[in-house]
C-alpha positions in Angstrom: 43.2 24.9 -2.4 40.0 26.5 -3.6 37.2 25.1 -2.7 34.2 24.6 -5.6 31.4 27.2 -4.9 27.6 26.4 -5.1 24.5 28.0 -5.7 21.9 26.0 -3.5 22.3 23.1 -1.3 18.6 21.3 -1.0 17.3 19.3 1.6 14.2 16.7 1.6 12.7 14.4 3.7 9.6 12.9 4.8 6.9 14.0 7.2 8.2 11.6 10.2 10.6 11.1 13.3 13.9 12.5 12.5 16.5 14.6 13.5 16.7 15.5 10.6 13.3 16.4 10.3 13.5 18.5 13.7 16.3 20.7 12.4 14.6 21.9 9.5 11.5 22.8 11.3 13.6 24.7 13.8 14.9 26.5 10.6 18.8 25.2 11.5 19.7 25.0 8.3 18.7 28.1 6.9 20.6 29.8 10.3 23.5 27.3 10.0 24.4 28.6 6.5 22.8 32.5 6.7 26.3 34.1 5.8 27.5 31.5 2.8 26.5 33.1 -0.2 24.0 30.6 -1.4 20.8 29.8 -1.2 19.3 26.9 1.2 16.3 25.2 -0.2 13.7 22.8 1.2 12.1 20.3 -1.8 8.7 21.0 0.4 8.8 25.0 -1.5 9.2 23.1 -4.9 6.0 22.7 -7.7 8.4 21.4 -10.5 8.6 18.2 -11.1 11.7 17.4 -11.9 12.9 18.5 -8.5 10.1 16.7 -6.7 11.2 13.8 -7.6 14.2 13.7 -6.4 12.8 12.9 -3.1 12.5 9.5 -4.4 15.7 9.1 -6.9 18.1 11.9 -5.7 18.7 13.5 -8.7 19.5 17.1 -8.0 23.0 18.2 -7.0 23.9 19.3 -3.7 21.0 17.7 -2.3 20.5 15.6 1.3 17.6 13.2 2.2 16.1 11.5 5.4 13.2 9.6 5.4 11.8 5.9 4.3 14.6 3.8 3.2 13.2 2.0 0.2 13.6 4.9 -2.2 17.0 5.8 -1.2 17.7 2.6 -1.5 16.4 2.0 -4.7 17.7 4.9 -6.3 21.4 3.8 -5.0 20.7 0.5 -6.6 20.3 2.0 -10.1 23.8 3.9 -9.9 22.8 7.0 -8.3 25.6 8.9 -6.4 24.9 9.1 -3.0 26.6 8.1 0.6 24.7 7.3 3.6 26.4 10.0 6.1 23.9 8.6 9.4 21.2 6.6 10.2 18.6 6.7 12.5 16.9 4.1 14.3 13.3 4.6 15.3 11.3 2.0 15.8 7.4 2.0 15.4 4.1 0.5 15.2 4.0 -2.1 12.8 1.6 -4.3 12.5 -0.2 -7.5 10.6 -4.1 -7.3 11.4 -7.4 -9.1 10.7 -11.0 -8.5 11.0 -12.4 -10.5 13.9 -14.9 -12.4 12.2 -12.0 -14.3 10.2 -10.8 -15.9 12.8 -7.1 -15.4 12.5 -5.1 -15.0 15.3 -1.8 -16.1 14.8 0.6 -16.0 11.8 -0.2 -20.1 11.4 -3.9 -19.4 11.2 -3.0 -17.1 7.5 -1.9 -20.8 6.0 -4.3 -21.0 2.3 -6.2 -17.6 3.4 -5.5 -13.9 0.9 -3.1 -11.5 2.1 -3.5 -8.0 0.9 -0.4 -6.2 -0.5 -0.9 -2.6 -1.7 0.1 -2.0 -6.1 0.7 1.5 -6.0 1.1 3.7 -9.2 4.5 6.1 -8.1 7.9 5.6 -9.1 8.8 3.6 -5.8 6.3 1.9 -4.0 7.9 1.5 -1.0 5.0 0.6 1.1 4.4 -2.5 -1.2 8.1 -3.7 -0.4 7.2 -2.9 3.3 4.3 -5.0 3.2 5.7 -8.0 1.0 8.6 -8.1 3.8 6.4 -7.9 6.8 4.8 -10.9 5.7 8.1 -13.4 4.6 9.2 -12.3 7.9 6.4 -13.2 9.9 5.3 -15.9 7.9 9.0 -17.6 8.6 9.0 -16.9 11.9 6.5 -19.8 11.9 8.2 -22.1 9.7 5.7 -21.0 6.7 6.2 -18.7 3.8 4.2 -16.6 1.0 4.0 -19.9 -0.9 1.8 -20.5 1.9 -0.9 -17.8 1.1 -2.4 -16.4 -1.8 -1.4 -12.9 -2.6 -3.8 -10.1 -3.7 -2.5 -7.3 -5.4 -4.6 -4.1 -4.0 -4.4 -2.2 -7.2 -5.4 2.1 -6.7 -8.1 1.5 -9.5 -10.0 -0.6 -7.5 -10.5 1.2 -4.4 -11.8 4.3 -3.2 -12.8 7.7 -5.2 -9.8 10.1 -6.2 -10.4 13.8 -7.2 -7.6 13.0 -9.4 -5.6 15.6 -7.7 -1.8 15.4 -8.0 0.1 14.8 -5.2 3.1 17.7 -4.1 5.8 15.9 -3.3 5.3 12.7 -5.5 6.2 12.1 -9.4 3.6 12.8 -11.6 0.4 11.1 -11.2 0.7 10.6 -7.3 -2.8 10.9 -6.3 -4.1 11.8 -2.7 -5.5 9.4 -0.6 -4.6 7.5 2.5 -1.7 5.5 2.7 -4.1 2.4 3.7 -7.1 3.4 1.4 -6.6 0.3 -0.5 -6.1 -2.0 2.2 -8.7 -0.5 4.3 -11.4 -1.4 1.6 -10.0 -5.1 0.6 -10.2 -5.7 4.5 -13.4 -4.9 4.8 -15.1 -6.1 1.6 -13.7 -9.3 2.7 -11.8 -9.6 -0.2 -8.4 -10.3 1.8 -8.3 -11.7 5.6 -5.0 -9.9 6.5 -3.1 -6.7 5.6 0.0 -4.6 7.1 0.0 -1.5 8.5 2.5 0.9 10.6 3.0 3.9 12.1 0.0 6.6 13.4 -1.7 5.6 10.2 -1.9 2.2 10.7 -2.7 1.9 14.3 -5.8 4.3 13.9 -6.5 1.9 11.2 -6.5 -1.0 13.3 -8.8 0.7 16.2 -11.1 2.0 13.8 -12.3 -1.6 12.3 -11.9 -2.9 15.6 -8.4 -5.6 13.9 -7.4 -8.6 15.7 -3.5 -7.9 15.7 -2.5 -11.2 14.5 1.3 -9.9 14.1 3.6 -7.0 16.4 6.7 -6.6 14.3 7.2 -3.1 15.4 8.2 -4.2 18.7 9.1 -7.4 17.8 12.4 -8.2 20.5 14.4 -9.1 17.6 15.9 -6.1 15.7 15.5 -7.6 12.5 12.4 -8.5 12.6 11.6 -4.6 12.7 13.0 -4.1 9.6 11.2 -1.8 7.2 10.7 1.4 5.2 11.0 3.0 8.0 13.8 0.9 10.2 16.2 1.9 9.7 16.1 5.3 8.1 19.6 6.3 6.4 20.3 10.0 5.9 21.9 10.5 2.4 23.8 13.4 0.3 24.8 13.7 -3.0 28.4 12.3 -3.6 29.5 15.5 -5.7 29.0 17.4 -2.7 30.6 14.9 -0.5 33.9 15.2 -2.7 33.8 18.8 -3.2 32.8 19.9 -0.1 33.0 17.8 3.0 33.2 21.2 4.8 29.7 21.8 4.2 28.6 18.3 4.5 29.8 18.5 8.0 27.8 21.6 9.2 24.8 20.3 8.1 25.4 17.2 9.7 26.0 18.6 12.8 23.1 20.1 13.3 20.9 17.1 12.5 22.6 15.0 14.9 22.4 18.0 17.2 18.8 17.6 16.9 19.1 14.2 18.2 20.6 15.5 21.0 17.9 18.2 21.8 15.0 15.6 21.4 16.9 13.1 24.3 16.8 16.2 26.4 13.6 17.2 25.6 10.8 14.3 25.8 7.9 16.2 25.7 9.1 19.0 22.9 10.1 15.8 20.9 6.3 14.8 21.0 5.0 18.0 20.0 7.3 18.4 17.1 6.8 15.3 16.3 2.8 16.1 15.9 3.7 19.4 14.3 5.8 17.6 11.3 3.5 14.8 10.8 0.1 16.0 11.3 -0.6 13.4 13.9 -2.4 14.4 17.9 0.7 13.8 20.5 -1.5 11.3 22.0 -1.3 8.8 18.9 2.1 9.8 18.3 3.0 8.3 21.6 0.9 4.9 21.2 2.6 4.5 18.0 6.1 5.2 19.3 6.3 4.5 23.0 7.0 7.2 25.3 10.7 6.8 25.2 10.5 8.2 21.5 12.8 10.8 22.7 15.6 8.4 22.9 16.0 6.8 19.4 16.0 9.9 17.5 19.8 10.0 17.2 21.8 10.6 14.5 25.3 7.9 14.3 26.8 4.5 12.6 25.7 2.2 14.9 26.9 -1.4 14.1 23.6 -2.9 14.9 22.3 -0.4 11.9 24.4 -0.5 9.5 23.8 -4.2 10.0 20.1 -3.8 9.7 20.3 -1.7 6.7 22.5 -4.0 4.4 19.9 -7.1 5.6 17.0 -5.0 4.3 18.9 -3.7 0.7 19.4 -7.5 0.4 15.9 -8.4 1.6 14.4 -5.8 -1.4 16.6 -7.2 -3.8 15.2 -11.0 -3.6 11.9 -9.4 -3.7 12.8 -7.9 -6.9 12.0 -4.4 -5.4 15.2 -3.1 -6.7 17.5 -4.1 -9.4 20.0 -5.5 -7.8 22.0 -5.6 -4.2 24.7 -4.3 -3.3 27.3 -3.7 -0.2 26.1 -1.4 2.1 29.7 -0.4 3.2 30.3 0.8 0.1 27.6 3.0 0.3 28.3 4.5 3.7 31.0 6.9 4.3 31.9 7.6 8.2 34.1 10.1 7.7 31.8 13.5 8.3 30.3 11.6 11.6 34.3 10.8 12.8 35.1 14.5 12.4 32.2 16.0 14.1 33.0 13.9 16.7 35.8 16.4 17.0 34.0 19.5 16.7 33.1 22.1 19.2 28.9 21.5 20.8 26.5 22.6 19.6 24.0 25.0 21.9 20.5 23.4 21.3 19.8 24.1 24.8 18.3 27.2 23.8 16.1 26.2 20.8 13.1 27.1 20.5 10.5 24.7 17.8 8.5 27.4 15.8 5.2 26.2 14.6 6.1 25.6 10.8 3.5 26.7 8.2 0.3 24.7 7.7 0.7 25.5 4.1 3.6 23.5 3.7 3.0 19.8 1.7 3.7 16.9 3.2 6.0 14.3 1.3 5.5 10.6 2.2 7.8 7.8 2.0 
């Protein structure tokens, strides 16, 4: 049978912990497919965009994506064609925090006082769906709920000067500024008593105005808790491909979840290229992560994921983030993981982490 040829297989993710994220900054997916006859394209060399967005809704053929959840998610929920191939579970700082001066403490101590949630203008705002969850969650865990609070809406008109600049590697109109620009500002104007942060961001957030951490969900000893944009994080390709040919959906595969491997091997590499895709000093990459960051980088089906990532699809769609839920087993296909489980190792052993080029943009989800 003859197998249906392609012209360019793209990749995309965002600038965070993945294997995925490691293999394309070692180049493996350019060397993986040197010798095919097509080209191999990173959305991060893009300036159209049509293409740029597909980071958020998956639109262009041949494509694969790792990186926040809620966008994937999203654009699954309005009828795009994709399977989750892997997922990756990497937990991370997250965090509900309040100035000192207001007192709060505790989750119970936020009953009748504002909670800041961010009103982004891009085509997904995942870290508003990140935020409204963070607080159910917590506020349930104490037998309270948003009802409970009043809810400010930090709209990007109200806070902070913009050169107006677009964004590489958002739709049209992104503008660049700090993930936390608006809840920074709400914070400290004392316009809301509590926000939520995560990741570096957040945590040099919460040391630099000196935040009461009134909530740790990051580390939170249940699983679910954790739950996020970026917990768990599926890895996604188009479903064309995926049909057509599993053959090359399986090589690329391998090597991310090769790069899993390498980074348990390797804990101090995994820092450093960890800092070199995100932008962050190793040393706050390793308060935000834990130094056993080396160990949930992997690449696999896990039950307890899986699990975590139809909780959070259903969590997004009583929020009304998305239009609608659906079953996460329909959208995960184990097949490609089942057959490399088959295939011959993979030499990472000898991989070496080039410094990739400070040129590059930076896409955020």
């Amino acid at each position: 049978m003859t197998r249906p040829s392609i012209d360019a297989l793209w990749y995309t993710r965002c600038a965070v912990p993945t294997p995925f994220s490691f293999a394309a900054q070692f180049g493996w997916f350019e060397e993986e497919f040197a010798h095919d006859g097509f080209a191999i394209k990173s959305l991060r060399e893009s300036s159209k965009a049509d293409e740029l967005s597909s980071h958020f809704d998956h639109t262009l053929a041949n494509s694969f994506r790792q990186g926040g959840s809620v966008p994937a998610i999203w654009a699954r929920s309005k009828g795009r064609d994709t399977k989750v191939i892997a997922i990756t579970w990497t937990d991370e700082y997250q965090a509900i925090i309040a100035l000192p001066a207001s007192k709060i403490t505790t989750i119970k101590d936020l009953k009748g006082r504002k909670i800041g949630v961010p009103k982004h203008a891009i085509t997904i705002d995942h870290n508003r769906a990140s935020a409204h969850r963070a607080f159910a969650v917590a506020l349930g865990l104490e037998g309270l709920s948003l009802s409970d609070v009043e809810v400010v809406d930090l709209d990007d008109e109200r806070y902070g000067a913009t050169t107006g600049e677009v964004r590489r590697g958002l739709t049209a109109g992104g503008r660049e500024r700090h993930s936390y620009t608006n809840e920074a500002f709400a914070l400290a104007r004392g316009e809301v008593d509590a926000i939520y942060v995560k990741d570096v961001r957040g945590a040099e957030l919460a040391y630099l105005l000196g935040a009461v951490v009134v909530a740790d969900l990051g580390f939170h000893p249940d699983p679910f808790v954790r739950l996020s944009n970026c917990t768990p994080r599926p890895l996604t390709v188009s479903g064309d491909l995926l049909d057509q040919r599993p053959d090359l959906v399986d090589r690329f595969l391998a090597r991310v979840v090769r790069a899993g491997e390498w980074a348990a091997a390797h804990p101090d590499e995994t820092v450093l290229a960890i800092s070199r895709e995100t932008g962050w000093s190793e040393r706050w990459v390793r308060r935000a992560y834990g130094d056993q960051v080396h160990r949930h980088l992997a690449a696999n089906l896990d039950p307890a994921s899986v699990t975590g990532l139809g909780q959070f699809i259903d969590d997004l769609a009583r929020a009304g983030a998305i239009p609608a839920a659906f079953d996460v087993n329909d959208w995960i296909d184990p097949a490609p993981l089942e057959r490399l489980a088959f295939s011959e190792p993979f030499g990472w052993e000898t991989a070496i982490a080039p410094s990739p080029s400070s040129s590059q943009p930076r896409i955020s989800a």
